[in-house]
TIZAMAR-925968 format. One record per residue (C-alpha): x, z, y; residue number from 1; residue in three letters. Coordinates in steps of 0.2 Angstrom, whole numbers. Example, Ala and Ser with C-alpha at 12.3 -4.5 7.8 and 13.67 -1.06 7.14 Angstrom:
# residues 2
62	39	-22	1	ALA
68	36	-5	2	SER
//
This chain:
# residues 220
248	-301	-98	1	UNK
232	-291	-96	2	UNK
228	-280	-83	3	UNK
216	-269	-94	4	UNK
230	-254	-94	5	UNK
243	-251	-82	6	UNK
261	-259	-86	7	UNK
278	-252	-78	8	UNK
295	-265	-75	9	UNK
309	-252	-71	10	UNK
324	-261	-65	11	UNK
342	-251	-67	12	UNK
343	-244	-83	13	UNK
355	-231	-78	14	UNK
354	-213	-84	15	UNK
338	-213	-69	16	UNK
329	-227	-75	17	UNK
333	-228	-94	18	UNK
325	-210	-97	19	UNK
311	-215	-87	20	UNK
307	-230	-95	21	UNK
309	-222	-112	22	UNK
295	-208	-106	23	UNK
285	-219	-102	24	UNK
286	-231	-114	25	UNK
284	-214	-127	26	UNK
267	-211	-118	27	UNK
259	-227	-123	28	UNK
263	-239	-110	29	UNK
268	-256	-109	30	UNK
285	-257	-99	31	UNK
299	-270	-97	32	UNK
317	-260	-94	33	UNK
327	-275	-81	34	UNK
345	-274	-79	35	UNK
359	-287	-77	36	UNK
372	-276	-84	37	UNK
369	-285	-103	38	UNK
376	-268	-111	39	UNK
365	-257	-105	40	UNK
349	-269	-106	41	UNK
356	-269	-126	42	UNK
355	-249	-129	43	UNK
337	-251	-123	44	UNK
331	-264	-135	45	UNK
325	-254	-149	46	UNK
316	-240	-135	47	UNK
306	-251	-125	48	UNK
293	-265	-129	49	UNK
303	-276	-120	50	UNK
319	-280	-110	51	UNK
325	-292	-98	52	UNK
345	-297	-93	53	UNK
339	-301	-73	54	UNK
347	-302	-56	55	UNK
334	-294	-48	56	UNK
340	-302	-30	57	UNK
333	-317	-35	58	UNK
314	-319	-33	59	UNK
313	-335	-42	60	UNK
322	-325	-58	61	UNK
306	-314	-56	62	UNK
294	-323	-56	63	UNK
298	-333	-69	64	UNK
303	-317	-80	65	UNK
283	-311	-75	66	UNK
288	-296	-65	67	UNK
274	-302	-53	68	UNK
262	-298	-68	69	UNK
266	-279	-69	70	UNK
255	-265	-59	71	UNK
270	-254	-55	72	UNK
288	-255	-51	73	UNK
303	-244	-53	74	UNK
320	-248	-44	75	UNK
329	-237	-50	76	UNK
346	-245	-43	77	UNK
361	-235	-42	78	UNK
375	-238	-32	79	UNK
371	-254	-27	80	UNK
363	-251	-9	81	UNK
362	-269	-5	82	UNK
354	-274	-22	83	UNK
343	-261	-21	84	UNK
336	-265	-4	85	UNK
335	-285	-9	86	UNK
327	-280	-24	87	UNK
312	-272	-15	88	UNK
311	-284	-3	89	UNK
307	-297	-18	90	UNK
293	-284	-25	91	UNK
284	-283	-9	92	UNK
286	-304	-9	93	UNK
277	-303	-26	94	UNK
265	-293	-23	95	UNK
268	-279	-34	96	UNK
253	-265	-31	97	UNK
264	-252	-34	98	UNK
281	-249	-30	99	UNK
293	-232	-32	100	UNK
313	-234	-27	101	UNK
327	-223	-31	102	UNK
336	-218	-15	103	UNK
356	-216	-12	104	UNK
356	-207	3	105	UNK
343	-203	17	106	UNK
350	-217	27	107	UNK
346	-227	10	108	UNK
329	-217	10	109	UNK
325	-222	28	110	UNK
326	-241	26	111	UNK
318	-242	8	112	UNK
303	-234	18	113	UNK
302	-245	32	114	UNK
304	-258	18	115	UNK
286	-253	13	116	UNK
293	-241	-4	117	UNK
274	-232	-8	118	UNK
288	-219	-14	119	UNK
308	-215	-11	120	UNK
316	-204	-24	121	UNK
329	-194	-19	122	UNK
333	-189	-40	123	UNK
345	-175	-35	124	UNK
339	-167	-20	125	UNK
322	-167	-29	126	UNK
330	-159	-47	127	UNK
341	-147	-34	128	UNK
323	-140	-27	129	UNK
316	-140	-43	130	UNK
329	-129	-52	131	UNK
331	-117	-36	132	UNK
313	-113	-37	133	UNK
317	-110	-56	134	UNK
331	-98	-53	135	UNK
326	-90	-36	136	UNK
311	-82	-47	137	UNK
315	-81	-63	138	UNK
295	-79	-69	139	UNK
293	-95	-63	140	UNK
294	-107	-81	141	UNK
289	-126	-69	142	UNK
281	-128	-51	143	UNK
276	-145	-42	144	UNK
277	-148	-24	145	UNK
260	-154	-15	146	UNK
256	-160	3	147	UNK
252	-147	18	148	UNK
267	-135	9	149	UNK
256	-131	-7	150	UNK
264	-130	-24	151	UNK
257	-129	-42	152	UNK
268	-115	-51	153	UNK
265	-109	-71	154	UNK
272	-91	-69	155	UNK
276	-82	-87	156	UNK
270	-65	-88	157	UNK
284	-53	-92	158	UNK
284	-37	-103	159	UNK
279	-25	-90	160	UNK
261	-33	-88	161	UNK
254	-26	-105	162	UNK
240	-17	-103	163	UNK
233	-23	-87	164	UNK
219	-35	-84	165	UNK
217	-50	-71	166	UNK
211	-42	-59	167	UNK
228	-28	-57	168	UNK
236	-44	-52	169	UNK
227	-46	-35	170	UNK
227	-67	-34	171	UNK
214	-70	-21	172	UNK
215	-53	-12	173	UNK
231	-45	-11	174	UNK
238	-62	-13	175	UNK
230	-78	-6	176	UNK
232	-89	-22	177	UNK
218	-97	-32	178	UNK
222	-94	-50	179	UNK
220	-113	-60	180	UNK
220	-108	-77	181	UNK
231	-97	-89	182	UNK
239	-104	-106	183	UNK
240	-91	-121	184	UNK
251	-101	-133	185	UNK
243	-119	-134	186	UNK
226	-110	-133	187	UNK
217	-112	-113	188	UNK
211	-96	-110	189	UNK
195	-95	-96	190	UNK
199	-84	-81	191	UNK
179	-82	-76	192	UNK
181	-63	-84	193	UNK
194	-53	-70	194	UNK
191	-38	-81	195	UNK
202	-46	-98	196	UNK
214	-37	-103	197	UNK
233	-47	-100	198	UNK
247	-50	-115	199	UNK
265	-53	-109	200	UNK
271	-73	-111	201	UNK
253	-77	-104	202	UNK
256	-92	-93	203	UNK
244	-94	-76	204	UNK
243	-109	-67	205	UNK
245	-105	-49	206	UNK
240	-114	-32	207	UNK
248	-106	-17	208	UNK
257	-108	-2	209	UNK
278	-104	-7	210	UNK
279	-91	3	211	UNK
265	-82	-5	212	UNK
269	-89	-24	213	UNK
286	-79	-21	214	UNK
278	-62	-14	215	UNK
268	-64	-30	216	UNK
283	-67	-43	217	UNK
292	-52	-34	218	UNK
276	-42	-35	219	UNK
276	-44	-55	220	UNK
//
């Protein structure tokens, strides 16, 4: 296979892995969706631009499949914590440049990462933060977690804000944000101006600290 774009295998095609082979097989890439479960590897045929019926414990099945050939690697594994764990042991024996696994449990999570995982998903603890930042402040529409306890947050603005301009909002001075960009519908407004005037459903692209993104959604 050529290594001009970047290819995905994603092995598991549980609920997990099958909907993130799908997006990214809907994003242009070129991904292979693993499984030995023969049902579950047929649902998959007619998403994905190709699909394999693999014991993944077995290096010598892997190789031969080419899973050596792909840039990055999803276990997406379920239950099977031993399978799981084989399975990225036989990645790093490949060689794989890139390698993500689902994690179980935190005990699950620990050995993955001695195992040399470039990333352990913990899928519901993840979602859980994701949705209590959601509901916590309810002018928060989608946020992402970065290092150093940073965050990205797109905040809607609500009724109450017509009528005032950027700079009422106090991002930078009352509040130690730095404002990224603000969406108005699917137009990109620039925020160089701190004098234009604000319309309610204006989305802002936030970077902050979560302590001071939350004094800022109470704020509005």
């Amino acid at each position: 296979m050529a290594k001009e774009t970047r290819s995905f295998a994603v092995i598991g095609l549980g609920a997990f892995g099958s909907t993130v082979a799908s997006e990214l097989a809907r994003f242009g890439n070129h991904v292979i969706g693993v499984d030995r479960d023969e049902k579950r590897v047929s649902q998959m045929a007619s998403t994905l631009p190709a699909t394999v019926i693999l014991d993944t414990t077995d290096e010598g099945a892997l190789r031969e499949a080419g899973i050596d050939r792909y840039d990055v690697v999803l276990v997406a594994i379920g239950r099977d914590i031993e399978a799981s764990i084989l399975t990225t042991m036989n990645m790093r024996l490949l060689g794989i440049d890139t390698i993500w696994v689902k994690a179980s449990n935190r005990t699950h999570h620990r050995i993955l990462s001695k195992l040399g995982a470039d990333r352990v998903i913990l899928p519901e603890q993840e979602m859980g933060r994701h949705i209590s930042q959601m509901l916590n402040n309810p002018v928060v529409q989608d946020y992402m977690t970065l290092s150093n306890g940073f965050s990205v947050v797109n905040v809607v603005l609500p009724e109450r804000i017509k009528g005032k301009q950027l700079c009422d909002l106090g991002i930078g001075d009352r509040h130690d944000l730095r404002l990224l960009g603000m969406m108005r519908g699917t137009e990109h407004v620039p925020c160089s101006d701190r004098d234009m005037d604000l319309r309610p459903e204006d989305k802002l692209i936030l970077l902050g600290k979560r302590a001071d993104l939350r004094r800022f959604g109470d704020a509005l």
